[in-house]
Structures are given as structure tokens and as C-alpha cells.
ChimeraX commands (.cxc) that place a marker at each C-alpha (Angstrom):
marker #1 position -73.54,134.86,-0.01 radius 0.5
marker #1 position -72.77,131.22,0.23 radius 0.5
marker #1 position -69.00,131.52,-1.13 radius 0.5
marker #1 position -68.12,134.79,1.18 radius 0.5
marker #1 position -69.44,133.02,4.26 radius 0.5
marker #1 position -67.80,130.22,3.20 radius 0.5
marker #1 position -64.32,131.89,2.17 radius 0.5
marker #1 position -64.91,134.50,5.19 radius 0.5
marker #1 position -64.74,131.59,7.31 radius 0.5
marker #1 position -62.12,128.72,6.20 radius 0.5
marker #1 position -59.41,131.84,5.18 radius 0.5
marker #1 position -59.96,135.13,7.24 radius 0.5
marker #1 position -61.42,133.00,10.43 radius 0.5
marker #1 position -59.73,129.39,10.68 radius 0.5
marker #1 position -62.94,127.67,11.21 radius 0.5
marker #1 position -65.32,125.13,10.05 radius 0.5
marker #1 position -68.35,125.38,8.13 radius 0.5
marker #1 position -71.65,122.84,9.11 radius 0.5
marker #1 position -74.64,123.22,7.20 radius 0.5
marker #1 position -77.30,121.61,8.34 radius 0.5
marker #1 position -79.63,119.89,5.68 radius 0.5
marker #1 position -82.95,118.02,5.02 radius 0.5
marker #1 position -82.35,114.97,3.64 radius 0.5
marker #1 position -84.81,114.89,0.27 radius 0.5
marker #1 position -83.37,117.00,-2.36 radius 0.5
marker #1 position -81.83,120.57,-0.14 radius 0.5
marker #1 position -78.92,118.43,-0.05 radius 0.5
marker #1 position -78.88,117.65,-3.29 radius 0.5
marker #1 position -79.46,121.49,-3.94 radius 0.5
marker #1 position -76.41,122.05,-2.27 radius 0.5
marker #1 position -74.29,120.24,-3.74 radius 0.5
marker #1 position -75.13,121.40,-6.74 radius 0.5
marker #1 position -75.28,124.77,-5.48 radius 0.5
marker #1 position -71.61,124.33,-4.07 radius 0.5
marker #1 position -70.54,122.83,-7.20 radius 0.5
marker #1 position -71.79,126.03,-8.97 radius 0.5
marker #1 position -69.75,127.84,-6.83 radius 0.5
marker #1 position -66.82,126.16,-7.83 radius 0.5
marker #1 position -67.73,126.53,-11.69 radius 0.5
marker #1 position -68.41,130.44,-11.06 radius 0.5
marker #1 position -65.98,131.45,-8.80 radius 0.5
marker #1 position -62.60,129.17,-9.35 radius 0.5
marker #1 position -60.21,132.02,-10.05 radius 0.5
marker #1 position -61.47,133.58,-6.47 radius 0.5
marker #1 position -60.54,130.43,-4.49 radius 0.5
marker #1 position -57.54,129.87,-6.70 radius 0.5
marker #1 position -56.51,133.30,-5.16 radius 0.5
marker #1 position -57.63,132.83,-1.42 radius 0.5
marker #1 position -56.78,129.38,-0.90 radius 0.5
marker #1 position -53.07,128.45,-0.46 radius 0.5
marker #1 position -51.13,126.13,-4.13 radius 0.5
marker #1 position -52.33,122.84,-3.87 radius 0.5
marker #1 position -54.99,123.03,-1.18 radius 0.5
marker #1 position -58.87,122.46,-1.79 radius 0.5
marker #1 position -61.75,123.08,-0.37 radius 0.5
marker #1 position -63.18,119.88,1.13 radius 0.5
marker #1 position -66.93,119.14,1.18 radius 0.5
marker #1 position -68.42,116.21,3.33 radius 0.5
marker #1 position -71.84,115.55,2.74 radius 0.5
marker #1 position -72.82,113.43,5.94 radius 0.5
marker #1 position -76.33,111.87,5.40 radius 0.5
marker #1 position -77.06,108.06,4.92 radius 0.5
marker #1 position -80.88,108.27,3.29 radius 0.5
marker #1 position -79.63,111.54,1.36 radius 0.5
marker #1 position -76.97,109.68,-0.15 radius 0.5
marker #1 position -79.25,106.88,-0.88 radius 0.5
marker #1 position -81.43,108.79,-2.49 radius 0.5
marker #1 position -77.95,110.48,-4.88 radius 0.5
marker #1 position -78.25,107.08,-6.76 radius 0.5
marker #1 position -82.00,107.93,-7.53 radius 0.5
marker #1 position -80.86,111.28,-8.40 radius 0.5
marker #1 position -77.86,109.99,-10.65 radius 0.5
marker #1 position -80.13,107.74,-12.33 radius 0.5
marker #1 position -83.05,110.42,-13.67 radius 0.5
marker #1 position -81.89,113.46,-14.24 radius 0.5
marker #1 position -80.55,112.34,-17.51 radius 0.5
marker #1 position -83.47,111.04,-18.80 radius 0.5
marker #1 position -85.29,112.71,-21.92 radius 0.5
marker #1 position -88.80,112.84,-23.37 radius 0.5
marker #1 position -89.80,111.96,-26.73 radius 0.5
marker #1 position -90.05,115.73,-27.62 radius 0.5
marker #1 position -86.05,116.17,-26.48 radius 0.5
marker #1 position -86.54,118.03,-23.43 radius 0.5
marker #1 position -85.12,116.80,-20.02 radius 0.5
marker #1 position -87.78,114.87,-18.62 radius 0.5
marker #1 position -86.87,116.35,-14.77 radius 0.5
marker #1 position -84.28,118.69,-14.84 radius 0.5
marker #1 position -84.57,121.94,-16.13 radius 0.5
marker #1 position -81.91,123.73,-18.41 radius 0.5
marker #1 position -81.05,126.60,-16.32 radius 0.5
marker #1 position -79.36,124.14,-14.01 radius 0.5
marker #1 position -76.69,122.95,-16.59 radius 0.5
marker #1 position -76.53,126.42,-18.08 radius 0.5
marker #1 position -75.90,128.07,-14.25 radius 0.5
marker #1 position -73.46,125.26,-13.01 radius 0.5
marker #1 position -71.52,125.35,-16.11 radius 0.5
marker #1 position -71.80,121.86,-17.11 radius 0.5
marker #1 position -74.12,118.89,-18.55 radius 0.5
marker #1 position -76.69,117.07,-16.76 radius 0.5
marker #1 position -74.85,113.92,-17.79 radius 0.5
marker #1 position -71.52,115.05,-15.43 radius 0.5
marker #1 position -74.58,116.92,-12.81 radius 0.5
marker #1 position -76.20,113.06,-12.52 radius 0.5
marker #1 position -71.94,111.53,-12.67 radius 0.5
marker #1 position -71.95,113.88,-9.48 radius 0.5
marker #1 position -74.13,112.38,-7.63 radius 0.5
marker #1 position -73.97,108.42,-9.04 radius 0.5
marker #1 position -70.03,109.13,-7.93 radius 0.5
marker #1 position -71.08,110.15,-4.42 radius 0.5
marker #1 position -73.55,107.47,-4.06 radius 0.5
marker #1 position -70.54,104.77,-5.03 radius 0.5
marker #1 position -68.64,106.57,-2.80 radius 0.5
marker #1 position -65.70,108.44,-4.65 radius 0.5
marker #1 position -64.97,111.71,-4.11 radius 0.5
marker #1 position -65.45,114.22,-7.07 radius 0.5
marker #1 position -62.89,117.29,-7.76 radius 0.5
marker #1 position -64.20,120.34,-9.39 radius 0.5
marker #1 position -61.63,122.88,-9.23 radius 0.5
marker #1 position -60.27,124.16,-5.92 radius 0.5
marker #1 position -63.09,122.25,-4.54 radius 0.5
marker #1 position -63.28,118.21,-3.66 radius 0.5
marker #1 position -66.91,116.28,-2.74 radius 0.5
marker #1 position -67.44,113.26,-1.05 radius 0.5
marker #1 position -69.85,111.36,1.04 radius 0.5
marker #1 position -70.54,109.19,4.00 radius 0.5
marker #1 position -72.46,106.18,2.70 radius 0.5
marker #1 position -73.34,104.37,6.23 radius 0.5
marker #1 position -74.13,105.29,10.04 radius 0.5
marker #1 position -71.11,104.81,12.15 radius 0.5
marker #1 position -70.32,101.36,13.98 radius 0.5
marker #1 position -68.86,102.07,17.33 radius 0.5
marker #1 position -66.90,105.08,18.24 radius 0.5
marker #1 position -69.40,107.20,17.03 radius 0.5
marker #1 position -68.23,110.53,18.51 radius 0.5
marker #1 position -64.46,109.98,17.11 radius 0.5
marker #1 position -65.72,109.70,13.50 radius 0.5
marker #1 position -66.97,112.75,13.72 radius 0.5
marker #1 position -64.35,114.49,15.17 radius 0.5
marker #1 position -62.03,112.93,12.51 radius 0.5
marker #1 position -64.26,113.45,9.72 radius 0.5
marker #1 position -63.87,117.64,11.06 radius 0.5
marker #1 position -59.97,116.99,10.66 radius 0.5
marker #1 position -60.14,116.41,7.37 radius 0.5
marker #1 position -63.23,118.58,6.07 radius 0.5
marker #1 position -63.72,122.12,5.75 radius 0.5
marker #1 position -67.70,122.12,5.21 radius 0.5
marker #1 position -69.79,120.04,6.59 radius 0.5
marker #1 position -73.30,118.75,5.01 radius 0.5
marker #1 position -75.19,117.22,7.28 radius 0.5
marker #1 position -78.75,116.02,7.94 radius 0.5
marker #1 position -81.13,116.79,9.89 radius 0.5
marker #1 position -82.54,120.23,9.08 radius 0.5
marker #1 position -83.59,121.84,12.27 radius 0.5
marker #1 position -80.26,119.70,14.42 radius 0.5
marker #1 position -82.05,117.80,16.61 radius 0.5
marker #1 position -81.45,114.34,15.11 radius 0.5
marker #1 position -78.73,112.78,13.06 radius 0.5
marker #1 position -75.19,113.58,12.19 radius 0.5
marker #1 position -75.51,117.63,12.19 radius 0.5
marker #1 position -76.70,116.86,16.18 radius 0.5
marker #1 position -73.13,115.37,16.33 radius 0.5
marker #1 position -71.14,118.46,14.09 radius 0.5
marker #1 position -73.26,121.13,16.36 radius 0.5
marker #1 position -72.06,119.71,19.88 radius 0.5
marker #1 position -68.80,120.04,18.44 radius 0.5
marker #1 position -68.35,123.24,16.10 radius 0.5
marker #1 position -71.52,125.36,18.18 radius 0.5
marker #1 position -68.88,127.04,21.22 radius 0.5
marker #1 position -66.30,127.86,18.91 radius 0.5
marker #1 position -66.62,131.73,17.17 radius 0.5
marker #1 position -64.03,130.69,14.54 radius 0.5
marker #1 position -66.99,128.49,12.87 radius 0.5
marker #1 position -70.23,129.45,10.86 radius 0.5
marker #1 position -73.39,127.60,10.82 radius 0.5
marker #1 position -75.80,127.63,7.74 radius 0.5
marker #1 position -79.27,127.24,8.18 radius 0.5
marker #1 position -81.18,126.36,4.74 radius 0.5
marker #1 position -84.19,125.85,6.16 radius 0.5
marker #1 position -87.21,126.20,8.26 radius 0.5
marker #1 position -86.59,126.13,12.04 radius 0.5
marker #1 position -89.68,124.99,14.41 radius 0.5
marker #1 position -90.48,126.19,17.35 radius 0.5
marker #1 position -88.01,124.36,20.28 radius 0.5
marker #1 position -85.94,123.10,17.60 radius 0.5
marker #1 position -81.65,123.07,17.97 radius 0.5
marker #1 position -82.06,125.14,14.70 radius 0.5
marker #1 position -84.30,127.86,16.62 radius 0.5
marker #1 position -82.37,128.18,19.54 radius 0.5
marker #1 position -79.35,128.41,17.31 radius 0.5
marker #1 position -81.25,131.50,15.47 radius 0.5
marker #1 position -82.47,133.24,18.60 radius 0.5
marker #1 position -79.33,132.94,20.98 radius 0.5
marker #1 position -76.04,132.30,19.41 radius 0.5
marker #1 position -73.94,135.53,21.34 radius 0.5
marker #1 position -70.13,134.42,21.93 radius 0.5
marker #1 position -70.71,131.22,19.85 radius 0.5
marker #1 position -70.59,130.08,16.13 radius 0.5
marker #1 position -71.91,133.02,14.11 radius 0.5
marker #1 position -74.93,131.62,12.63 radius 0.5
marker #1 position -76.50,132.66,9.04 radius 0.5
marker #1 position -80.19,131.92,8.01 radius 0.5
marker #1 position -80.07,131.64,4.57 radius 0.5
marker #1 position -83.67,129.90,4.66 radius 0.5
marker #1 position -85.05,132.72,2.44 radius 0.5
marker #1 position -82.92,131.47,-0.11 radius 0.5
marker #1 position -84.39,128.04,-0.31 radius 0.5
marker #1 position -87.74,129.05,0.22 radius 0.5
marker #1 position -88.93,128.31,-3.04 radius 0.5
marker #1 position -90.85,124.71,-1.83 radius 0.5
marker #1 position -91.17,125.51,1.74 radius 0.5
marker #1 position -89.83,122.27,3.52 radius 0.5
marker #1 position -89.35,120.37,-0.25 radius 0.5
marker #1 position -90.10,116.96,1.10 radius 0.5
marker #1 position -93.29,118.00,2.04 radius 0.5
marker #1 position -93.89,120.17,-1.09 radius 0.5
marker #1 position -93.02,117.13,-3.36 radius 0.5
marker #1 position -95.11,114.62,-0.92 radius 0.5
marker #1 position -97.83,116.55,-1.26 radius 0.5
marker #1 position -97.26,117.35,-4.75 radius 0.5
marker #1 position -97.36,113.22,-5.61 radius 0.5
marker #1 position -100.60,113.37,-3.29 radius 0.5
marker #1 position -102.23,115.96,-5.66 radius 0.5
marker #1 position -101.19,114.37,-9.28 radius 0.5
marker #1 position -101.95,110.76,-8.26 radius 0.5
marker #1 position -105.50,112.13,-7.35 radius 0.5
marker #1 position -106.66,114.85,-9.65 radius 0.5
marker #1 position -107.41,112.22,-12.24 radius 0.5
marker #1 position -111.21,111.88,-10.41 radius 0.5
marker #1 position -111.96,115.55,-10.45 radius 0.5
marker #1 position -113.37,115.48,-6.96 radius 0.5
marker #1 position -112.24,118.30,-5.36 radius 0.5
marker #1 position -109.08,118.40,-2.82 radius 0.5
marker #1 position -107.92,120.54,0.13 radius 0.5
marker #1 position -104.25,120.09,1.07 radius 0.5
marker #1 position -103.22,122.11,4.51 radius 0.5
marker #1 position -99.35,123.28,4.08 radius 0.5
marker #1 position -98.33,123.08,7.95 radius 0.5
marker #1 position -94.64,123.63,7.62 radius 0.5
marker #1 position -92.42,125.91,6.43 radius 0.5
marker #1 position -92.75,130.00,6.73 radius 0.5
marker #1 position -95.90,131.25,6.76 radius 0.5
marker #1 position -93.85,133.09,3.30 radius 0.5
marker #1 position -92.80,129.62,2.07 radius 0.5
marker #1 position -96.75,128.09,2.71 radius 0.5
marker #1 position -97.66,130.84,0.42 radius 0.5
marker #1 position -95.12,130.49,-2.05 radius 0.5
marker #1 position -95.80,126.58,-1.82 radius 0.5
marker #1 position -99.62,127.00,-2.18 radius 0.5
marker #1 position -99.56,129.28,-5.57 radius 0.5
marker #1 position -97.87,126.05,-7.24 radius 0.5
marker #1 position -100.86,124.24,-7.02 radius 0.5
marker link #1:1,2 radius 0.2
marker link #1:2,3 radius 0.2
marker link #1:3,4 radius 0.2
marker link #1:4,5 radius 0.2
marker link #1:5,6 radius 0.2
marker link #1:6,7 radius 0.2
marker link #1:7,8 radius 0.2
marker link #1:8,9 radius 0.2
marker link #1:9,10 radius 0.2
marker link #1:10,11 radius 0.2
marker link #1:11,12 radius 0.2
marker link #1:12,13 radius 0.2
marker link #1:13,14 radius 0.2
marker link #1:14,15 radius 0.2
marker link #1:15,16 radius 0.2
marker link #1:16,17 radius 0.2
marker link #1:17,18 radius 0.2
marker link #1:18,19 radius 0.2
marker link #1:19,20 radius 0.2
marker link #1:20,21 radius 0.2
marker link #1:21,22 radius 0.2
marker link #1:22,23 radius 0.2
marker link #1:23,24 radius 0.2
marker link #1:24,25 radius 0.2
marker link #1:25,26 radius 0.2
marker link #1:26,27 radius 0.2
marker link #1:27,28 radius 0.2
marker link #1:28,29 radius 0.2
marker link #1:29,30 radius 0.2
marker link #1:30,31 radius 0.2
marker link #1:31,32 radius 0.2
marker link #1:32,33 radius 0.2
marker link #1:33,34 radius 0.2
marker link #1:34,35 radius 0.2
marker link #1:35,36 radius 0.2
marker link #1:36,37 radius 0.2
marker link #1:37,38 radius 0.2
marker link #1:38,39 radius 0.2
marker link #1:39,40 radius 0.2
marker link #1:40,41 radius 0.2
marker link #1:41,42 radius 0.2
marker link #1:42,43 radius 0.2
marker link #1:43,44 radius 0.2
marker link #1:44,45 radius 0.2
marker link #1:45,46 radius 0.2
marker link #1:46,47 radius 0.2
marker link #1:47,48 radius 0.2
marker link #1:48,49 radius 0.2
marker link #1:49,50 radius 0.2
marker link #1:50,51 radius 0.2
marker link #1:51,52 radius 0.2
marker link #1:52,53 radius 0.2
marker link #1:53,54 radius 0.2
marker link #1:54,55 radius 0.2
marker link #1:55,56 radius 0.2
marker link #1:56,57 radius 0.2
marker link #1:57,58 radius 0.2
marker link #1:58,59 radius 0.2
marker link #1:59,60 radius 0.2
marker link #1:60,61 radius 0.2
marker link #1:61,62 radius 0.2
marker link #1:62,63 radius 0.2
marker link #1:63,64 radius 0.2
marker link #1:64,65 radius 0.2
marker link #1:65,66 radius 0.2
marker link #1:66,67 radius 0.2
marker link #1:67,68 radius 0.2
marker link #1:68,69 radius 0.2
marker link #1:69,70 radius 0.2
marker link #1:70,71 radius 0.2
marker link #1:71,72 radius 0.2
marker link #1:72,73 radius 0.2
marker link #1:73,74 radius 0.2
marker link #1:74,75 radius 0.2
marker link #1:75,76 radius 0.2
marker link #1:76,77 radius 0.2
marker link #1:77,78 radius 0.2
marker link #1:78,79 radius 0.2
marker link #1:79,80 radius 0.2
marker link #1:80,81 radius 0.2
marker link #1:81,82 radius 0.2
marker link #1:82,83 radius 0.2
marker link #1:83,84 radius 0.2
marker link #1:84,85 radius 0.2
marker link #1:85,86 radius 0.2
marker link #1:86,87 radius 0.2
marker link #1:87,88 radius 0.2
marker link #1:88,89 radius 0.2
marker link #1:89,90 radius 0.2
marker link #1:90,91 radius 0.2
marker link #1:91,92 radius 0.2
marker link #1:92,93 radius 0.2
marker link #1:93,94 radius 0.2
marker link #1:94,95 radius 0.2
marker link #1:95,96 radius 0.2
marker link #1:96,97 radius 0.2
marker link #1:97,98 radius 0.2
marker link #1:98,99 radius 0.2
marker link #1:99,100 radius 0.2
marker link #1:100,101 radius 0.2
marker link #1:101,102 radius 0.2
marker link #1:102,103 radius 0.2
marker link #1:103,104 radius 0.2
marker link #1:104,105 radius 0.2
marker link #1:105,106 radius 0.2
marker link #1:106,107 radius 0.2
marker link #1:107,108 radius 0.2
marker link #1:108,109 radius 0.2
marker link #1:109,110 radius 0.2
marker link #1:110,111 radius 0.2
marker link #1:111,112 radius 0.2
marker link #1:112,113 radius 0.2
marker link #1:113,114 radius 0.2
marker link #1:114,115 radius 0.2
marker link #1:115,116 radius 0.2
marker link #1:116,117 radius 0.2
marker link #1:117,118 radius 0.2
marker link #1:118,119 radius 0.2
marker link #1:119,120 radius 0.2
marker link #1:120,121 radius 0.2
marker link #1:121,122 radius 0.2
marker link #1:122,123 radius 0.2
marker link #1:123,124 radius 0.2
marker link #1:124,125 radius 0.2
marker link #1:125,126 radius 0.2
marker link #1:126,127 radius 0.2
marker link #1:127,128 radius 0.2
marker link #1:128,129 radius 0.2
marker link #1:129,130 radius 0.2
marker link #1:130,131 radius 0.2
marker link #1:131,132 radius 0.2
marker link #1:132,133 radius 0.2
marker link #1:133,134 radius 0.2
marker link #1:134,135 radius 0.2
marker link #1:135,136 radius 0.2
marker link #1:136,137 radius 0.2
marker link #1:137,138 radius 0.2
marker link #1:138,139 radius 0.2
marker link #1:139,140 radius 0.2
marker link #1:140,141 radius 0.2
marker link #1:141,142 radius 0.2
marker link #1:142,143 radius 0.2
marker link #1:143,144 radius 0.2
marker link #1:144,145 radius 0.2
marker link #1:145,146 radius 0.2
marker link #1:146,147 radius 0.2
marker link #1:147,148 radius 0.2
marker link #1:148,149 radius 0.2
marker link #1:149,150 radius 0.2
marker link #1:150,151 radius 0.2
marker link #1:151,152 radius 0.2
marker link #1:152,153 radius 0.2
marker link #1:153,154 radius 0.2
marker link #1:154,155 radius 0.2
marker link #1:155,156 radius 0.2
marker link #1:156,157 radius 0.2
marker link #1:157,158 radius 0.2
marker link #1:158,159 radius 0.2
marker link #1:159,160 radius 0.2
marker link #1:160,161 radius 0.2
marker link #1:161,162 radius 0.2
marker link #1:162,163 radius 0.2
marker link #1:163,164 radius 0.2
marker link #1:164,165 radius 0.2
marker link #1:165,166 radius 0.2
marker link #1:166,167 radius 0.2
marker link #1:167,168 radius 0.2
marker link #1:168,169 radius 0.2
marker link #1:169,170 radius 0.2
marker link #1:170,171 radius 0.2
marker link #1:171,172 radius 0.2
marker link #1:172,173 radius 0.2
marker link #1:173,174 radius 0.2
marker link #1:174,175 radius 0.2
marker link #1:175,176 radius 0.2
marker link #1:176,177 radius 0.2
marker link #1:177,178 radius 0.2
marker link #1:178,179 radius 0.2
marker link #1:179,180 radius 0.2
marker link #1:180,181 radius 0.2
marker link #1:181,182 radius 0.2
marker link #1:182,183 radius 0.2
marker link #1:183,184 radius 0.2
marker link #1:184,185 radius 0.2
marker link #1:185,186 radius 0.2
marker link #1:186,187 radius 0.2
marker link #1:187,188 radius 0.2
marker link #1:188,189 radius 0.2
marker link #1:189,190 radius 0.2
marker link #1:190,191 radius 0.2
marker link #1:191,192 radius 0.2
marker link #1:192,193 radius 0.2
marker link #1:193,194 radius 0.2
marker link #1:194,195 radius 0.2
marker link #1:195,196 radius 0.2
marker link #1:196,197 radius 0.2
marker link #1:197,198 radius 0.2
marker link #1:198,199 radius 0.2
marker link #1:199,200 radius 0.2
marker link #1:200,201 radius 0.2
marker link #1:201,202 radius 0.2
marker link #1:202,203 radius 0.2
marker link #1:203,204 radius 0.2
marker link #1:204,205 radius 0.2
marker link #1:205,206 radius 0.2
marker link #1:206,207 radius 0.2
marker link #1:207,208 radius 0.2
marker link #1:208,209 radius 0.2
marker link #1:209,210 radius 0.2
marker link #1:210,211 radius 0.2
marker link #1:211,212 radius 0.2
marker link #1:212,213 radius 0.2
marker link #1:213,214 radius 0.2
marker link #1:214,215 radius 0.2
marker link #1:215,216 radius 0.2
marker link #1:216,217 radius 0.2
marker link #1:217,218 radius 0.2
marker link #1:218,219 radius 0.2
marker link #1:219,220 radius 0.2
marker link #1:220,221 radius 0.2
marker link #1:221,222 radius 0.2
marker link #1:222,223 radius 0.2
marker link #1:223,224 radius 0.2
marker link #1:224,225 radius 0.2
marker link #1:225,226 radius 0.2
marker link #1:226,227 radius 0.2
marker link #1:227,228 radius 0.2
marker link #1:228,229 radius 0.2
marker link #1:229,230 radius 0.2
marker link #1:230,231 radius 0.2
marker link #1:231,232 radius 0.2
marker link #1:232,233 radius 0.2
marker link #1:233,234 radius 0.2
marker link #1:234,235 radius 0.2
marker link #1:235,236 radius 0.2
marker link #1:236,237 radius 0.2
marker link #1:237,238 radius 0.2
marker link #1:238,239 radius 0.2
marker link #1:239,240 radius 0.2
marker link #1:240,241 radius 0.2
marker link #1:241,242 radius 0.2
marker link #1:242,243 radius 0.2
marker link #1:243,244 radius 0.2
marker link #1:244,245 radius 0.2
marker link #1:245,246 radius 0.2
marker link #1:246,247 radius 0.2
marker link #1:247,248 radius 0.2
marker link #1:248,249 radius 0.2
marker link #1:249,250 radius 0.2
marker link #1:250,251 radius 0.2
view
């Protein structure tokens, strides 16, 4: 679903593709997602996009690509009994590579260099915008054909920026990964987007932690703890009432 919208958008539509992201690890997600895409489908964009061009990804977010150098630096590291100490092997296996050029992903985005995988090119913003704000964006739009942006749910940050820009124009899809509250520029996008930028909720795809830097938060709360065998009660209060569920059978 993530390639047609894409594909359905850049060839058959002429638009622009913003997908809104949480900072802690969907990002990261994506990109690896996208990068699977590339991996999986290169003989499809090889067809559909003109010789010579690729697909450019921007993935505009500050603390997420902060946190790529974290990324970069443990997902190659290995237990005494061989196995991968955080990542698991259907990752490698799925994207069609090693976790040694999944981590050189994200180390080169962090160092800011952009990264070619087939048809399709990453790269990164690595600081806020000094001055001029507004015209950065618009020239990063000029030169990008998706868009990953933080925050989430729109309100805040550079996918605030991207939606003032891309929202009135049909030509241009907007990806939701993720849970939209109540008043949010993600809900309203979800609930009234007739004559605008046709919006997808693929949140059900990425439902797996509920909101993950919660999940994971929480999830630090509970090991650091459970050492003292008292008892604990966590209370999941974002996400799906599908994704709380999903969240609390982990534990």
C-alpha cells in the first residue's frame, strides 16, 4: 500500500507525498520500511519512473535524526550467544540486506549524506532552520518527492510547515502512521479532507506498539522495576483503544 500510494501519486498525479511521523523509532520504521520498498520493488520504479530520475526521500526531524546515530550505533551489536542483541532477523531478511548496511543507513543520515538504494535516494535535515523558515520548506518541496516529517498528529514541528503547504492541493497524498487525538491537525485531516490532499490512514499498519514512544517508555518503566516483585499497574492512555490492547498483551 505504501509504494502504490506513493507511485499513484509522484507518476499518475504530479504531487507530493508528506508523511507525518513521531519522532522515536516510526521514523526510523519508515525509513526502513521505504528502503524495503526499494529492495522489493526496484524493477517497478525502474519502469514508472522516467531514465535517470529517483525517488527522493527527505526525512525532516531534528531529535529523530539525533536519535539515527543511536540507532546506527546498536543495531549491530551481538550477544555472546551470536544473536543480534536488538534487531531481529526478519528485518535484514525482509529489506534485503545486513544490519551492518541497515545501521550504515542511518549513521549516514545522522552525518548527513544522502544514501542511494536503487531508484530511490535518502537524506536528512540535521538542524531547525535559522531565518527564512517558511522558504526552506518550500525549497526543500522543490527538490523532494516524499516528505518525512515530525510531529505525528501535525500540530507542531516541520510536518505543521509541509501541511500548510501541500494540504489545498488534490495532486498530493498525506500518510498518517499514527494515532490521531481528538482536536489534533491529524484528526481534522481524517474527518474532513473533501477537495483537498487525499489523505490515507495507514495507522493500522503501525499499530503494533500503539504510540511506540510510549510503549518503549513504559516498557523501560516496567524492566527497571520488576526486579522488586511488588506488583505494578501501568495505564496505556494513548493510542487506539485496538493498539492499548495490542500494547497491553506485551506485558
Amino acid at each position: 500500500m505504501l509504494a502504490d500510494a506513493v507511485i499513484r501519486t509522484l507518476v499518475q498525479k504530479g504531487g507530493k507525498v508528506l508523511i507525518p511521523s513521531f519522532a522515536f523509532h516510526r521514523m526510523q520504521e519508515l525509513i526502513a520500511d521505504l528502503w524495503t520498498v526499494a529492495s522489493h520493488q526496484d524493477d517497478r520504479l525502474q519502469s514508472e519512473l522516467p531514465d535517470g530520475a529517483r525517488l527522493k526521500i527527505l526525512c525532516h526531524s531534528p531529535l529523530s535524526n539525533r536519535l539515527n546515530r543511536v540507532y546506527a550505533e546498536q543495531l549491530t551489536k551481538v550477544l555472546g550467544n551470536g544473536k543480534a542483541q536488538y534487531l531481529s532477523k526478519e528485518l535484514p531478511e525482509r529489506a534485503q540486506c545486513t544490519s551492518s548496511e541497515i545501521a550504515g543507513l542511518y549513521g549516514s543520515l545522522y552525518e548527513g549524506r544522502a544514501v542511494n538504494n536503487g531508484k530511490l535516494r535518502f537524506s536528512a535535515v540535521s538542524a531547525r532552520p535559522k531565518g527564512g523558515a517558511a522558504g526552506s520548506f518550500g525549497s526543500n518541496l522543490k527538490t523532494s518527492d516524499v516528505i518525512l516529517a515530525s510531529s505525528g498528529m501535525c500540530d507542531h514541528g516541520p510536518s505543521s510547515e509541509y501541511l500548510r503547504i501541500l494540504r489545498d492541493d488534490p495532486r498530493n497524498t498525506i500518510m498518517l502512521t499514527g494515532f490521531q487525538a481528538s482536536g489534533s491537525a491529524g484528526r481534522e485531516l481524517l474527518e474532513c479532507s473533501a477537495g483537498e490532499a487525499e489523505v490515507l490512514d495507514l495507522s493500522s499498519h503501525y499499530l503494533g506498539m500503539a504510540t511506540s514512544s510510549g510503549f518503549w517508555i513504559t516498557f523501560l518503566i516496567w524492566r527497571d522495576t520488576r526486579r522488586d516483585q511488588r506488583k505494578r499497574q501501568f495505564l496505556l492512555t494513548t493510542g487506539s483503544q485496538t493498539a492499548r490492547n495490542v500494547s497491553g498483551a506485551k506485558f
